[in-house]
C-alpha positions in Angstrom: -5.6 6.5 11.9 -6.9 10.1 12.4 -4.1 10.8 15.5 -1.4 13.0 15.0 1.0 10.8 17.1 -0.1 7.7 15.3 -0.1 6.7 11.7 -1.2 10.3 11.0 -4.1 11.5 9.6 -3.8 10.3 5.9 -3.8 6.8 3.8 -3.8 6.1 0.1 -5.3 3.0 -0.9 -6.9 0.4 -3.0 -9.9 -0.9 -1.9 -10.6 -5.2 -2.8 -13.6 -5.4 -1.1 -16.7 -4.5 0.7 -19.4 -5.5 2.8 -22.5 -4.3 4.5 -23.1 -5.2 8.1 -25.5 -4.2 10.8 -24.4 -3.8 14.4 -22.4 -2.8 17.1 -18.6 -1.2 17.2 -17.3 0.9 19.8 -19.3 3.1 22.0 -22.2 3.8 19.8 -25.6 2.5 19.0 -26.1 -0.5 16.6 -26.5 0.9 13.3 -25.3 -0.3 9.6 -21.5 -0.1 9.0 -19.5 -0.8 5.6 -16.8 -3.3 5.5 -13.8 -2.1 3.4 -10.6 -4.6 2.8 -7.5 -2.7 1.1 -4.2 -2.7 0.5 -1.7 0.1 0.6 -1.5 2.3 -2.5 2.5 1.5 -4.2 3.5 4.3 -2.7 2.3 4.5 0.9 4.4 4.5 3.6 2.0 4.3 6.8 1.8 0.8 6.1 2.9 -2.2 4.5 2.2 -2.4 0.9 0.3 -5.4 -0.7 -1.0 -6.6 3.1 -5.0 -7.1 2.9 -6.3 -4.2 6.0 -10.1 -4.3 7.0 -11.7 -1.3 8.2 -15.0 -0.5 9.0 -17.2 2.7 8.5 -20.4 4.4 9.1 -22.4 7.6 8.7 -20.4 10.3 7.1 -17.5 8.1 6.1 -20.0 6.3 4.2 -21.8 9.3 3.3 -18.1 11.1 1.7 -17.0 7.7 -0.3 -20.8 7.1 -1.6 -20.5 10.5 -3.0 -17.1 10.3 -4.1 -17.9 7.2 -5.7 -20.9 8.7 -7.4 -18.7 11.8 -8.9 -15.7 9.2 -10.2 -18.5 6.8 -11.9 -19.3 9.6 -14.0 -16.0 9.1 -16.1 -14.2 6.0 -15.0 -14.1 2.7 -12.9 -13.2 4.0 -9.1 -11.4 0.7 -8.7 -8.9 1.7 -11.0 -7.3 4.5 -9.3 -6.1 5.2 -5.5 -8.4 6.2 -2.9 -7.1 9.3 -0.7 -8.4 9.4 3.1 -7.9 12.3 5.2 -9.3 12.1 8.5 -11.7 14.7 10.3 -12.3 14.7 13.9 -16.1 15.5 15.0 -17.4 14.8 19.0 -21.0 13.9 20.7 -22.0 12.6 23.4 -20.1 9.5 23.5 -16.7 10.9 22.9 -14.3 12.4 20.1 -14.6 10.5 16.8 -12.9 10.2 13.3 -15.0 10.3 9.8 -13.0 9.9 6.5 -13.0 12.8 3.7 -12.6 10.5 0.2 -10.8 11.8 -2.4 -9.9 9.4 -5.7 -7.0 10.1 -8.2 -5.9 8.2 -11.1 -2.4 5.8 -11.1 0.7 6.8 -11.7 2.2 4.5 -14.6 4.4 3.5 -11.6 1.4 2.1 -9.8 0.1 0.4 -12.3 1.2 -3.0 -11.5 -0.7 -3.1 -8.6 -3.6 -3.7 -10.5 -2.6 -6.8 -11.6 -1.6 -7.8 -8.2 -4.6 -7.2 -7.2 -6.4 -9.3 -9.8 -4.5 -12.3 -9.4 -5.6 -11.9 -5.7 -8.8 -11.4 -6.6 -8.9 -14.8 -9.1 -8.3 -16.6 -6.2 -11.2 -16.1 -4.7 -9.8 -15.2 -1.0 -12.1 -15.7 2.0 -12.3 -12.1 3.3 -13.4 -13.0 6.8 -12.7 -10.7 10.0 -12.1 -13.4 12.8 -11.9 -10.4 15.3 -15.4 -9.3 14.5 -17.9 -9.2 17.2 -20.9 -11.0 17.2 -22.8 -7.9 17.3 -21.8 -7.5 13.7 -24.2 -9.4 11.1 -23.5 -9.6 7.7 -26.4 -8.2 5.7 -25.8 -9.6 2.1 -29.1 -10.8 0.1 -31.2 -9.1 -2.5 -33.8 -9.2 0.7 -31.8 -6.2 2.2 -34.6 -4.8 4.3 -35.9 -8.3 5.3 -32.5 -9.3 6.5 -31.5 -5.4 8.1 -34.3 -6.2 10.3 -33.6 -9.8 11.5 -30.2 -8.4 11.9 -31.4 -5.7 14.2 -33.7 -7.9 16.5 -30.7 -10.7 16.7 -28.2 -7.3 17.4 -30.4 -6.7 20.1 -31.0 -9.7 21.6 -27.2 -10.5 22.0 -26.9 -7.1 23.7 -30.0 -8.0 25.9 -28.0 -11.1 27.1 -24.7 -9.3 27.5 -26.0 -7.0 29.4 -27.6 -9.7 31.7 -24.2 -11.5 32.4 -22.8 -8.1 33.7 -25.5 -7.3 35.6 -25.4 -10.4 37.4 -21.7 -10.7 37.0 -22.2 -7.4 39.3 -24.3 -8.9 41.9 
């Protein structure tokens, strides 16, 4: 998402799920990312509706949908309505990069039935488990956040150490 001559530079969805990881993606640094599992709103057409997606975010995606978030809780249950993303491009050091601007709206009546879609999904308790994450990625999940944010980091870091090793001497 994000390029023009892709899927373009918008989604509407319904997020199912979420997780909190600490890791590695891409070019950048380890840091903590969000997990997000959705679906396609009824009426989106970027992508097939009712297919569980996974997507990860960081920093000022997380930033926009905490705040988002925040301002819906105020009068209603977020998880009742669509998510709107619209995708800004920002650069650094390492490159051109997407972050997500959150917006929420309340169904249609014609999206309605979605809902219950994705309750009986829900009931069934699915295993939401990306087998194409790295192992760079460590689910942080206990009431001992901090205690576990840290383990996560020297484990993140000790896999990179070894990586790093093999291509090095890969290279010799």
């Amino acid at each position: 998402m994000g390029e023009k001559g892709m899927l373009g530079d918008s989604l509407a969805i319904s997020i199912i799920g979420v997780r909190n990881f600490y890791g590695k993606l891409g070019k950048g640094k380890p840091c903590d990312w969000l997990q997000l599992w959705f679906v396609a709103a009824p009426n989106e057409t970027k992508i097939p509706t009712n297919v569980v997606c996974v997507t990860y975010i960081k920093t000022r995606s997380k930033s926009a949908l905490g705040q988002t978030l925040i301002e819906v809780m105020q009068s209603t249950e977020p998880a009742l309505g669509i998510f709107e993303t619209g995708f800004e491009q920002h650069s650094n050091e390492l490159g051109k990069y997407y972050s997500i601007n959150w917006k929420w709206r309340e169904r249609k009546p014609e999206e309605m039935n979605q809902l219950n879609l994705i309750a009986d999904f829900l009931k069934t308790k699915p295993a939401l488990i990306d087998t194409n994450l790295p192992d760079t990625m460590i689910l942080i999940q206990g009431i001992e956040k901090e205690k576990e944010l840290e383990e996560a980091k020297i484990e993140v870091k000790i896999l990179m150490d070894k990586r790093q090793k093999l291509i090095e001497a890969a290279k010799s």
